[in-house]
N, C-alpha and C positions, 0 to 999 in steps of 0.2 A: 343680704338682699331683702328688700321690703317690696309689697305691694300692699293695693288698700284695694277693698271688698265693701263694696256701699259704702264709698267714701269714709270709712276705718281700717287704720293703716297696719301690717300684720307682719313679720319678720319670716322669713323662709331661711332653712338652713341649706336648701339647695332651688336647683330650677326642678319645676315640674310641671305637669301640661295640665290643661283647665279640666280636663276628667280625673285626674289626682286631685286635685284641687276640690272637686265637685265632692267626693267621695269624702273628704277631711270635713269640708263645713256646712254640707246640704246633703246629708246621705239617702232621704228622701227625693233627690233633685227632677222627679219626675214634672213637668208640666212646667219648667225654666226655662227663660232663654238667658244669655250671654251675651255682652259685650264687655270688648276690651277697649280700651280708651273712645269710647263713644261711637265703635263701630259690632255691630252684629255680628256675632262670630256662630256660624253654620255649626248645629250639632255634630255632622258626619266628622268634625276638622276638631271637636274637642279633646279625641285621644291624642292625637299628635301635635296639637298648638301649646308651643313651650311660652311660658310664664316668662319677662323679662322685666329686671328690674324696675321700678316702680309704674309699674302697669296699674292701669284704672282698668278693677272688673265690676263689672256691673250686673247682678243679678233680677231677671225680674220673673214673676209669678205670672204665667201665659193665665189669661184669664178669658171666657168664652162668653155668649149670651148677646140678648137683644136689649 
């Protein structure tokens, strides 16, 4: 199974959910949002939302200010 992480593509030896995920490549991940194939995935839905093959995840740095 592959999926790609800011469009770099990553091999998985199993399915796992975007807070596993989060935990493996951002273990800092505070102040991230998530999308998976171009749609916003709700933090509350990260524990339970499984990885499926070649998923686009898209990570971005929530950023604040005027």
């Amino acid at each position: 199974m592959h999926i790609s992480i800011n469009d770099v593509r990553y091999p998985l030896d199993s399915a796992i959910t975007v807070e596993q995920l989060l935990k493996q490549h951002a273990p800092e991940h505070t102040g991230l949002a998530v999308a998976i194939n171009n749609t916003v995935l709700a933090k509350r839905l990260w524990p339970q939302y499984q990885l499926q093959p070649d998923d686009a995840v898209q990570l971005f740095q929530i950023v604040t200010g005027g």
